[in-house]
C-alpha positions in Angstrom: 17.9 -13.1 -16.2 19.1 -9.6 -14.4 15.5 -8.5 -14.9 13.7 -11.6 -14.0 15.4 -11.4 -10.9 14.8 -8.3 -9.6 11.4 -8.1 -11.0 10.8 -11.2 -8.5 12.7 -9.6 -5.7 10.8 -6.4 -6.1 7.6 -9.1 -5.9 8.4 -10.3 -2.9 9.6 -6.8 -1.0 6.7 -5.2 -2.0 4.3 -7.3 -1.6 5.6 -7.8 1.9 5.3 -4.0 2.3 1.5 -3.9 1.2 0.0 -6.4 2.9 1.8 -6.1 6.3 -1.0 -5.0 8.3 -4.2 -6.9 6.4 -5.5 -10.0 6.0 -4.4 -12.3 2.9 -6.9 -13.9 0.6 -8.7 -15.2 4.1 -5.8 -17.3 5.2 -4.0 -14.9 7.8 -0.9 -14.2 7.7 0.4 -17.9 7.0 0.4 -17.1 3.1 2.4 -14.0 3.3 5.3 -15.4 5.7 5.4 -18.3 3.1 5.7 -15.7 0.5 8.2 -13.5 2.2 10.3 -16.5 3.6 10.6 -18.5 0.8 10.6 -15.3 -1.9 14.3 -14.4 0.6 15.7 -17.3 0.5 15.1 -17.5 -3.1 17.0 -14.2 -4.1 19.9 -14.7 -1.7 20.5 -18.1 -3.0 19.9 -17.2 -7.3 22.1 -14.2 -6.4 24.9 -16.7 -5.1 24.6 -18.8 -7.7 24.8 -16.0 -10.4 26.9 -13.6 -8.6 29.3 -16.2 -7.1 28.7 -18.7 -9.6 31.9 -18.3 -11.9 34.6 -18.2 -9.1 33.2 -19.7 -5.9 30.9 -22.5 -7.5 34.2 -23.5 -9.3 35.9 -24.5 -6.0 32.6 -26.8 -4.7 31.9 -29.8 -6.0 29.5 -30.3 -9.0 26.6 -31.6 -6.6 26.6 -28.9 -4.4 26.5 -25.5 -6.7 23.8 -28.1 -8.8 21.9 -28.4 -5.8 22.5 -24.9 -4.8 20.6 -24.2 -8.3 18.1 -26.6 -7.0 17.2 -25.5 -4.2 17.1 -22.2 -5.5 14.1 -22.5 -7.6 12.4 -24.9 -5.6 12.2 -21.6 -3.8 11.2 -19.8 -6.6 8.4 -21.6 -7.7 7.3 -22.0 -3.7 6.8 -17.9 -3.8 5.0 -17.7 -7.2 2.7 -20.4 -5.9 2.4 -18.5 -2.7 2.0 -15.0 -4.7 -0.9 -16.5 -6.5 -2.8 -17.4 -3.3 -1.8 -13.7 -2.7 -4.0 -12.6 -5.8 -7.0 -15.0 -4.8 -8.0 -12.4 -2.1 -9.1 -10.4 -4.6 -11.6 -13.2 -6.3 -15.1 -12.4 -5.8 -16.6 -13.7 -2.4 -20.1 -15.9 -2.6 -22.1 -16.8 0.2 -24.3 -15.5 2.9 -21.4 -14.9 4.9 -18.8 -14.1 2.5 -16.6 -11.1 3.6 -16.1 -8.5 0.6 -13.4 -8.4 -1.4 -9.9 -7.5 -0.2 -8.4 -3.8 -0.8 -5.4 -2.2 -0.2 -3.9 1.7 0.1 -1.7 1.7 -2.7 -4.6 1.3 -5.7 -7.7 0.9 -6.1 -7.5 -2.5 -6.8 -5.4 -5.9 -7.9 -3.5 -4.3 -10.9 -0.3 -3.9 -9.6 0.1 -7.2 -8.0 -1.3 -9.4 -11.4 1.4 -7.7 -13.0 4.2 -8.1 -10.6 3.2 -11.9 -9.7 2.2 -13.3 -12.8 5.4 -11.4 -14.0 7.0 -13.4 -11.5 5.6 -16.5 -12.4 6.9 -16.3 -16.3 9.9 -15.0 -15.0 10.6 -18.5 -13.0 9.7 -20.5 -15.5 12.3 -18.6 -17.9 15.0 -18.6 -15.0 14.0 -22.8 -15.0 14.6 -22.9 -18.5 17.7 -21.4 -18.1 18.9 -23.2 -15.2 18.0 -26.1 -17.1 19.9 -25.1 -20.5 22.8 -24.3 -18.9 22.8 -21.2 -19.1 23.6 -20.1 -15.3 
């Protein structure tokens, strides 16, 4: 869960970091603030609940560190959803009109964020499953 966790943090930092000054997948900005917004307030509350979770939860009611958890990865999945629309820039444009497709300065082209967002979106589902077994 350590590594799913930081592989999504890294996600989110880095992605915010690479695309500060372009456009995203034709959508503006709008995408990437979802992404960075929601990708924050997903690792400072999954860090509470695993950090904090064996002292602090103890001394909240069972509703709250359960919604906590909730909330949590309702986050989650709002940034790999968000990271994919990320990735779409990189589709190939059709039409008369169509502007080419998206590039960035850190490679030469969409390698490094399939692996770090579709990481991410595995990782979430296995930090669901885990939420959901019990097992955080």
């Amino acid at each position: 869960m350590v590594l799913c966790t930081l592989l999504a943090a890294a996600s989110v930092v880095l992605t915010r970091l690479r695309l500060r000054r372009g456009q995203v997948a034709g959508r503006g900005r709008s995408v990437l603030t979802v992404h960075t917004v929601a990708g924050l307030t997903a690792l400072v509350l999954w860090l509470a609940l695993l950090v904090l979770g064996t002292t602090w939860l103890d001394a909240v009611p069972d509703d709250a560190a359960s919604l906590l958890g909730i909330v949590a990865l309702a986050a989650w999945w709002v940034t790999a959803g968000a990271g994919l629309m990320i990735l779409a820039r990189w589709l190939p444009a059709r039409g008369k009109r169509a502007a080419a497709t998206a590039t960035d300065g850190w490679s030469a082209g969409p390698g490094l964020s399939l692996l770090a967002h579709l990481g991410t979106l595995v990782c979430v589902g296995v930090l669901t499953w885990a939420y959901a077994d019990g097992r955080v």
